[in-house]
C-alpha positions in Angstrom: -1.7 31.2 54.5 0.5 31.5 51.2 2.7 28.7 50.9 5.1 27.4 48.2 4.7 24.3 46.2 7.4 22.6 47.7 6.6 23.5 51.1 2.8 22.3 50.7 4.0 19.0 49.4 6.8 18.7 52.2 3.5 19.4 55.1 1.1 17.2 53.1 2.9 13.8 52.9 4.9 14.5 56.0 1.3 14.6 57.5 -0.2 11.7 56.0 -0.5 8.5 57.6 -2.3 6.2 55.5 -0.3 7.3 52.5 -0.2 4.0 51.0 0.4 4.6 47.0 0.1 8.0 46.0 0.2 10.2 42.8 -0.7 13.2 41.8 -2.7 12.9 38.6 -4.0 15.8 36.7 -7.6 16.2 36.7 -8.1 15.4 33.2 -11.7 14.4 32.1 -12.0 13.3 28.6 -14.5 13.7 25.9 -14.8 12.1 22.0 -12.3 13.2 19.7 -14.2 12.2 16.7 -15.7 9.1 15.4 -13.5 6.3 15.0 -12.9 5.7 11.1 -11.4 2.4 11.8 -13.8 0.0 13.4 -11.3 -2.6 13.5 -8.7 -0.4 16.6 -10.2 1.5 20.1 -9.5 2.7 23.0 -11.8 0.7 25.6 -10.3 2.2 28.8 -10.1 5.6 27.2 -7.0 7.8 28.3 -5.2 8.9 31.6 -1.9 11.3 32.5 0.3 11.5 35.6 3.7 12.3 37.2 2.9 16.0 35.7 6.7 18.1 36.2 7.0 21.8 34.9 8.2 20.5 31.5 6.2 17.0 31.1 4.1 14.8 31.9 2.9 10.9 31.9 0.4 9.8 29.2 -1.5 6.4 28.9 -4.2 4.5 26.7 -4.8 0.6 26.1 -5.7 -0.6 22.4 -8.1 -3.3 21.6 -9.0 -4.2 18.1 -12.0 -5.5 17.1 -13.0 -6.6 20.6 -10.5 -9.6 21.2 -7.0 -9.3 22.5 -4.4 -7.9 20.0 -2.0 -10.3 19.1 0.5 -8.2 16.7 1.9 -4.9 17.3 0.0 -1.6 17.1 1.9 1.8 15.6 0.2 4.6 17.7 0.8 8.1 17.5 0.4 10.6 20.9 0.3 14.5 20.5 -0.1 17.1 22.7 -1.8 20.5 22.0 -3.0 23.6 24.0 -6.0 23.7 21.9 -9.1 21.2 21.9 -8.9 21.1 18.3 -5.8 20.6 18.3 -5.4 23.1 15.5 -1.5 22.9 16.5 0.5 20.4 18.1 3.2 21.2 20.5 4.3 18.0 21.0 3.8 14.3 18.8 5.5 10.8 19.2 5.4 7.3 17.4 5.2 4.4 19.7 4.5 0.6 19.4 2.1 -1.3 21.6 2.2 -5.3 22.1 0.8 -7.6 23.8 3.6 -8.3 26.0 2.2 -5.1 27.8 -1.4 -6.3 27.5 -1.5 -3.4 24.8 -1.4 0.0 26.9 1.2 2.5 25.9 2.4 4.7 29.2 5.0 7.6 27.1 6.7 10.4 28.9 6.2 13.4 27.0 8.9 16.3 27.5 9.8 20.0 26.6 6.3 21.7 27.3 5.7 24.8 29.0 5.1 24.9 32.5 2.0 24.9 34.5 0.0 24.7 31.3 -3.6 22.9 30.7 -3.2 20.9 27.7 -5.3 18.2 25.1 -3.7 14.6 24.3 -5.0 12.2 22.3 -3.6 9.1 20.7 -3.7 7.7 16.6 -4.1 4.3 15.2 -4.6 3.3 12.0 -3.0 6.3 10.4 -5.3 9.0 12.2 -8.4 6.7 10.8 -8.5 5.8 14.7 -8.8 8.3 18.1 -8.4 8.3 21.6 -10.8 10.4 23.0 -9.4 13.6 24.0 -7.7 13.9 27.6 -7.3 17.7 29.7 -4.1 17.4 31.5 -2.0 20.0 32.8 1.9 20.6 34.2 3.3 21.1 37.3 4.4 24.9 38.4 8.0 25.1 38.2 9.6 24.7 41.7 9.7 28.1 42.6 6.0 29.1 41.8 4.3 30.7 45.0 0.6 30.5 44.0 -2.5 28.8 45.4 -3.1 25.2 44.4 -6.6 23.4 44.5 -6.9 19.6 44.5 -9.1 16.9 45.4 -8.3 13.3 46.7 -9.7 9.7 46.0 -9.1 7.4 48.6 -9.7 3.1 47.9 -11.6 2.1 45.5 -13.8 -0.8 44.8 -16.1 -0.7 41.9 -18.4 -3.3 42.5 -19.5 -1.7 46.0 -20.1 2.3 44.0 -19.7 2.3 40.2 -17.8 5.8 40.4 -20.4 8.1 40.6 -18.8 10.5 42.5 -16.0 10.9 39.9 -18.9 12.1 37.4 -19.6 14.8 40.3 -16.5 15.7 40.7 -15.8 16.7 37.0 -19.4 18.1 36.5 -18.2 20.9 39.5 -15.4 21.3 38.3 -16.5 22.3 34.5 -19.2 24.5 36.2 -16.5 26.8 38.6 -15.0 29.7 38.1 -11.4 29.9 36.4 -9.5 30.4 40.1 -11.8 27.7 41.6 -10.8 25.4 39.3 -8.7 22.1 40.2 -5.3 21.8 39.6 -4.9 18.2 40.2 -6.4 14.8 41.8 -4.3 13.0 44.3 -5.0 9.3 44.8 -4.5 7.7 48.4 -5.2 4.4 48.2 -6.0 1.3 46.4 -7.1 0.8 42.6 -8.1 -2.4 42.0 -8.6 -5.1 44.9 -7.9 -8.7 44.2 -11.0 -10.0 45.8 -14.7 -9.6 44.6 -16.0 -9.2 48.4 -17.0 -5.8 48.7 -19.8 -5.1 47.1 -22.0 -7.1 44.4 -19.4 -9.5 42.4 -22.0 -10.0 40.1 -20.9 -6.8 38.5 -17.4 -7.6 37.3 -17.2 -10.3 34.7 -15.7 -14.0 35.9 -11.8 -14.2 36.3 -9.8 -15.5 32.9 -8.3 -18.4 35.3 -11.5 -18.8 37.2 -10.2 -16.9 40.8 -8.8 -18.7 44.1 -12.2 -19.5 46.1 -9.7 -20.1 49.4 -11.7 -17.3 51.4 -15.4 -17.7 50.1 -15.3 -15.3 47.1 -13.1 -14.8 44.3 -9.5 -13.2 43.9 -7.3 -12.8 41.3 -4.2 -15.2 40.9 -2.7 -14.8 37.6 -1.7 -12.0 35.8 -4.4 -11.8 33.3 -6.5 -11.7 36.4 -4.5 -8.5 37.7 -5.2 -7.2 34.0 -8.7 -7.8 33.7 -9.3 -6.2 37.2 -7.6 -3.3 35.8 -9.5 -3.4 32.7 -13.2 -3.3 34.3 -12.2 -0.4 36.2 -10.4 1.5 33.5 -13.4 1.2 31.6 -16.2 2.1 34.1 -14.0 5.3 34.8 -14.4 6.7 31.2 -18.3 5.5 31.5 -19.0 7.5 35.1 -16.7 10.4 33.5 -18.4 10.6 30.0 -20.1 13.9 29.3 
């Protein structure tokens, strides 16, 4: 039955019981941009986008350099294109990372058109240095009556499935027909847990503080604990997504 955006959203959360933390993130799988000329920055969790409205939408990377933390401020530059090449940019903003933020940069980028697939990518290093390329896209604007396809990701726990599914989710989704195509990827549940005890803990490196051991295996109890969880699984997303 034809339904309008805002009346599919109103059914679908009203509906939804286990709705724990929710978003609705663009699919966006992301390939190389181009070699990085400068050694010395990357992007080890690669890129993600969120929060998509008609006219913008949430961008995100985290910047290492030279594979140890980064104690002094990196100048990064984000831009937005419809093209892959990015032959022309609609949209490009300076911003500062630090380590205060354990280096990621999460920007708001406004004025684009409205349900629109577009390319992001971030600079370091004065270009020398790219993100890989992210596909994102915008929301309809409110009164858009058209179909909508999306698939969901419930909780997560890396060590217990190393995110194979997400690799066969994009792989379909590159392979299907333009109208079968997804418009965006709702997450239900949990990123990161704070304990190692579902799955082999052997594959996620030690805690920075060493873990609290109070229920027979380790969880997280600082913040660089929180952060390196989130860093493990950042990463392993762009390796099961990498085409």
């Amino acid at each position: 039955m034809p339904s309008s955006r805002r009346a599919f959203l109103k059914t679908f959360l009203s509906g939804t019981g286990c709705f724990a933390a929710a978003a609705a993130f663009p699919f966006a799988p992301s390939e190389p941009a181009r070699p990085n000329g400068d050694a010395d920055v990357h992007f080890p969790q690669g890129v993600a986008s969120g929060d998509p409205t008609p006219d913008s939408i949430l961008l995100w990377t985290r910047v290492q350099r030279a594979d140890a933390p980064t104690e002094h401020p990196v100048p990064l530059v984000v831009q937005v294109s419809r093209r892959h090449d990015f032959g022309t940019v609609l949209a490009e903003r300076a911003l500062t990372v630090t380590a205060a933020s354990d280096c990621t940069a999460r920007v708001f980028v406004h004025d684009l058109p409205s349900d629109s697939v577009l390319f992001y990518r971030f600079l370091a290093g004065d270009g020398a240095a790219a993100s890989r390329r992210g596909r994102t896209r915008t929301a309809p604007s409110p009164d858009a009556d058209r179909p909508v396809r999306f698939a969901y990701a419930s909780c997560q726990a890396y060590e217990a499935g190393y995110y194979g599914v997400y690799r066969t989710l994009i792989h379909e989704d590159k392979e299907a027909p333009p109208e079968e195509k997804l418009d965006f990827v709702l997450h239900l549940g949990d990123f990161i847990y704070e304990g190692l005890g579902y799955g082999d803990a052997r594959s996620v490196p030690p805690f920075p503080s060493g873990g609290q051991h109070g229920e027979g295996t380790p969880h997280a109890k600082t913040a660089n604990d929180y952060r390196h969880l989130y860093r493990t699984v950042a990463a392993q997303h762009v390796v099961a997504v990498a085409v």
